[in-house]
N, C-alpha and C positions, 0 to 999 in steps of 0.2 A: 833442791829441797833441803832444808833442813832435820835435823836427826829427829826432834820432836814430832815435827810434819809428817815424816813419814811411820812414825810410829801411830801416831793418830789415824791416818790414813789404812794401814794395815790391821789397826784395829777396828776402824769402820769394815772393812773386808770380812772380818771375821764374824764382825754383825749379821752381814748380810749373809755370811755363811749358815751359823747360826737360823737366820728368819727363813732362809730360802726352804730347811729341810722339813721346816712346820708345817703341815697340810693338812690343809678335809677335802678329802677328793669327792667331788660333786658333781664331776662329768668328766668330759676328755681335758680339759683344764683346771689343775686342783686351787682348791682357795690356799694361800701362801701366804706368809711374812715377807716373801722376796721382794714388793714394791717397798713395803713399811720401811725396810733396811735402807732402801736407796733414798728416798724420799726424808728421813730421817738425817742418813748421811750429807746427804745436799745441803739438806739446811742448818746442818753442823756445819761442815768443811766449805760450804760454796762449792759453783760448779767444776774447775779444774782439779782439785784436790778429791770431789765426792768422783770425780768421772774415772781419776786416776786407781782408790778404793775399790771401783766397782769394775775395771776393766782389770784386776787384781782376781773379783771372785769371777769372772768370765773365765779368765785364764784357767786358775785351778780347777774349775769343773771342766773346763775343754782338754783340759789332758787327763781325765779321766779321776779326779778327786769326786765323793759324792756331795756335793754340795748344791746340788741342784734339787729341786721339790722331789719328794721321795726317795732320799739318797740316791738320786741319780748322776752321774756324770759323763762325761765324755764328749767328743764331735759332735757326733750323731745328733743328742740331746738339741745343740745350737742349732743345727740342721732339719729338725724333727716339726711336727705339726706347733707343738708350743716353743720352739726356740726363740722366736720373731718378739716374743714376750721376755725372753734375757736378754736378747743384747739390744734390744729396744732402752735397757737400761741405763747406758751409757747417754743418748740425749734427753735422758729425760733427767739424771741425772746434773746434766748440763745445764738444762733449762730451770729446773726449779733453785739451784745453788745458784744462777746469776741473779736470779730477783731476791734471792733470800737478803744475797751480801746489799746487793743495792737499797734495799728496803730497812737493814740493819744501816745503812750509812745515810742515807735520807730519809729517813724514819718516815716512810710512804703511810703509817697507818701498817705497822711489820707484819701480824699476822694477818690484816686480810690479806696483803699483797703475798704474803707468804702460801697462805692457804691457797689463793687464784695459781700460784703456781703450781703448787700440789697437784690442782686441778686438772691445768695443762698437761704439766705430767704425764695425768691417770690418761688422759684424751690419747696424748703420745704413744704411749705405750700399748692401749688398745689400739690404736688404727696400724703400728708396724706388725703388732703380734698375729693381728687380724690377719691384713695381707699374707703373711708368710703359712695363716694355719687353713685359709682358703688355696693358696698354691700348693700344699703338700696333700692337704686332703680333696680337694677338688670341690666342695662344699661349698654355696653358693652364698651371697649375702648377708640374706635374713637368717638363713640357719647357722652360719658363723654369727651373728649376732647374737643370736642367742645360746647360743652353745659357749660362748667365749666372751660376752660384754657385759649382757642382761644383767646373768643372776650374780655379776660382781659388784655392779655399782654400789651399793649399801655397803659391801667390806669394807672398796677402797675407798669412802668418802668419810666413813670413818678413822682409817685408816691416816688419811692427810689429815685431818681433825687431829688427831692424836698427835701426829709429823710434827704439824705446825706448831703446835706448844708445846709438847718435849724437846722439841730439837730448838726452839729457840731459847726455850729456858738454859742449855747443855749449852750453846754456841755464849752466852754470853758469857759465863760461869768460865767455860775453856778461854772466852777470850783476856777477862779478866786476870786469868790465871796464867796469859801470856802463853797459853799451849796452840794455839792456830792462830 
């Protein structure tokens, strides 16, 4: 990686350090900036460079930095009823930065195809966070759905609405600028 690349990249970390500690907590899963960060960063950096960023703020909140919703940090936190929703970050990450770049190099129609990954994304990330906050809690289906899916939809759809046209306006501008 180059010197620039990684300073980009660590400054995307810092983003998502930043969003991840923003919260309104509205049940056992608080509403967060933590997807906006990654989803943002994806479609800046593409997927290996946003995945690298994001396995960056994984790290420093697993060794106990608070950078997790609620200045929380540590193991635990990854291992906890909402962990399954951090490190769900790293493919979702993946997946929204591979369409991003593709769709900026084939000009697929950018941001729908941008936004459709957002989308996937949000899907991603609910259905890992899901699994791991029904095996900690033991909470069945429908009541993890709604405890944990429901009442987010509206943030996060917002949320990649936002992704998709600030991070491509930012992705072209840095690319322009020769910085990614």
């Amino acid at each position: 990686m180059k010197t620039k690349t990684m300073i980009v990249c660590a400054l995307m970390a810092a983003v998502m350090c930043v969003c991840s500690v923003i919260t309104v907590p509205i049940g056992p899963v608080p509403v967060t900036l933590g997807l906006f960060g990654v989803m943002i960063a994806a479609v800046i950096l593409g997927g290996g460079k946003a995945a690298v960023a994001t396995a960056v703020f994984i790290l420093l909140g697993a060794v106990g930095l608070p950078v997790f919703s609620g200045f929380k940090g540590g193991f635990a936190v990854l291992v906890g009823p909402t962990g399954g929703y951090i490190w769900s970050y790293i493919p979702v990450a993946l997946i929204i930065g591979f369409f991003a770049v593709k769709s900026f190099k084939n000009k697929w129609g950018t941001l729908a195809v941008i936004f459709g990954a957002c989308l996937t994304g949000i899907a991603v990330c609910y259905t890992l966070g899901t699994i791991q906050f029904m095996a900690v809690t033991g909470n069945d289906l429908p009541k993890s759905l709604g405890l944990c899916v429901l009442p987010f939809i509206p943030f996060d759809i917002a949320k990649a609405v936002i992704a998709t046209v600030a991070g491509s306006t930012v992705r072209k501008a840095l690319l322009k600028a020769g910085l990614i």
